[in-house]
C-alpha positions in Angstrom: 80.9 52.1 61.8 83.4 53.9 60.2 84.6 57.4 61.4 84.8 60.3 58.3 87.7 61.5 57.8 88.4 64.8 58.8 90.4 67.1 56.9 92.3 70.4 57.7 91.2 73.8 57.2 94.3 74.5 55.0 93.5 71.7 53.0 89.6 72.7 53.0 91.1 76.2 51.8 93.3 74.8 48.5 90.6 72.6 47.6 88.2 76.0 47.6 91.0 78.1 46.0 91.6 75.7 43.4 88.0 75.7 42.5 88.0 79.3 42.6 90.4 79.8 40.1 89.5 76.7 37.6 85.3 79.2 38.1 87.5 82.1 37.2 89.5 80.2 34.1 86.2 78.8 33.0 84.6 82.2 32.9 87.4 83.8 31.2 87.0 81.3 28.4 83.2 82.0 28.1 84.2 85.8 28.1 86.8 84.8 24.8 84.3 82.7 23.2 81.6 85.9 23.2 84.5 87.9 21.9 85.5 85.5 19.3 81.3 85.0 18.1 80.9 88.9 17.9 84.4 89.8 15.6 83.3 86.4 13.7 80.3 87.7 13.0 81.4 91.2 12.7 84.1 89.9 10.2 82.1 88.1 8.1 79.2 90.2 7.7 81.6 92.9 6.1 83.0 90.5 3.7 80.3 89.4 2.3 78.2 93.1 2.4 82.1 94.0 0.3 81.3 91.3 -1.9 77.9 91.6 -2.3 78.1 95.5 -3.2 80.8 95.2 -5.0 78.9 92.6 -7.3 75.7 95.0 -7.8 78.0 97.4 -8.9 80.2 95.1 -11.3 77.0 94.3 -12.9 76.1 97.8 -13.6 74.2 99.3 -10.9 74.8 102.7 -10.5 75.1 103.4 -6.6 75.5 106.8 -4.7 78.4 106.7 -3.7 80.9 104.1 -5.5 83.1 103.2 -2.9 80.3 102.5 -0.3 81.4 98.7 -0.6 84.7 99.1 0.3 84.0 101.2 3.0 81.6 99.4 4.7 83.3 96.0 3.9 86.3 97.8 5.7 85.0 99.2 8.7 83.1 95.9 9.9 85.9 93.6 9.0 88.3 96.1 10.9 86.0 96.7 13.7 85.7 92.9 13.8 89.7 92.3 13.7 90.2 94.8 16.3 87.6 93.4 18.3 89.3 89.6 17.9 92.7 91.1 19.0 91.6 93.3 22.4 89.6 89.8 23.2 93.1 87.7 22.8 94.9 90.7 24.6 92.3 90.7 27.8 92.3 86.9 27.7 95.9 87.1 27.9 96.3 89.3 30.8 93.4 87.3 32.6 95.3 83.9 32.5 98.8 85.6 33.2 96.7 86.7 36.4 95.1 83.8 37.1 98.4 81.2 36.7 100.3 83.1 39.6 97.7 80.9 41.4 97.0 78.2 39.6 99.1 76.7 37.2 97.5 75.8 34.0 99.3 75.5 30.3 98.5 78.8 28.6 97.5 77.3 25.3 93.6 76.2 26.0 92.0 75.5 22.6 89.9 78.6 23.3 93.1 81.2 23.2 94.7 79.0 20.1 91.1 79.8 18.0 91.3 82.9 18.9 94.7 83.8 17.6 93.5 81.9 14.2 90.7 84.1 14.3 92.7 86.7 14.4 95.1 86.4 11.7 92.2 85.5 9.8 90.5 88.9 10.3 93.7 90.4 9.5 93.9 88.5 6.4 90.4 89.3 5.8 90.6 93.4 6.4 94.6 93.3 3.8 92.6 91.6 1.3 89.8 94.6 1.1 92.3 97.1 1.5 94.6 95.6 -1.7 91.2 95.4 -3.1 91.1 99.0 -2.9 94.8 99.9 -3.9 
């Protein structure tokens, strides 16, 4: 019969640290994803109220209040941009934290669609506001 081998407590302790800290990456990639599903939906839900408005009232609907479109088009697709970029700024911070333990490349796939996202959303909220101008 064969005897198990027996490991270390220090080793025991890296294998648990290391696990630790790929729990606490893994997490902070769910936490980016959420971010990134909310401003995508935020971003594209006031593009296409914008252009949806702004089509009712290019075929001659008269409306309260005739920059309503805009507006609204503006303030989802901003609060959506803004939302995107505070999400890539906490994710950042969280996997600066994180590498002084564990060292990891910094460009996961989940931080690289989130900067696309972003510019996006920023290209998104210009277009509206040129729109406007």
């Amino acid at each position: 019969m064969e005897t198990a081998q027996v490991r270390s407590a220090n080793e025991l302790a890296l294998d648990r640290t290391d696990l630790a800290a790929r729990r606490t990456l893994m997490a902070a990639d769910r936490s980016l994803m959420a971010w990134i599903r909310t401003s995508l939906s935020m971003i594209s839900f006031g593009f296409t109220i914008y252009k949806i408005l702004e089509s009712v009232q290019d075929a001659g609907v008269h409306t309260s209040h005739p920059h309503s479109p805009v507006r609204v088009g503006l303030f989802l697709t901003g609060m959506g941009t803004a939302s995107m970029v505070l999400g890539t700024i906490e994710y950042w911070r969280t996997l600066v934290d994180i590498n002084q333990y564990h060292h990891f490349s910094i460009w996961r796939p989940t931080f690289v669609i989130a900067l696309i996202m972003a510019v996006m959303g920023s290209f998104a909220f210009l277009g509206i506001v040129f729109r406007l101008l």
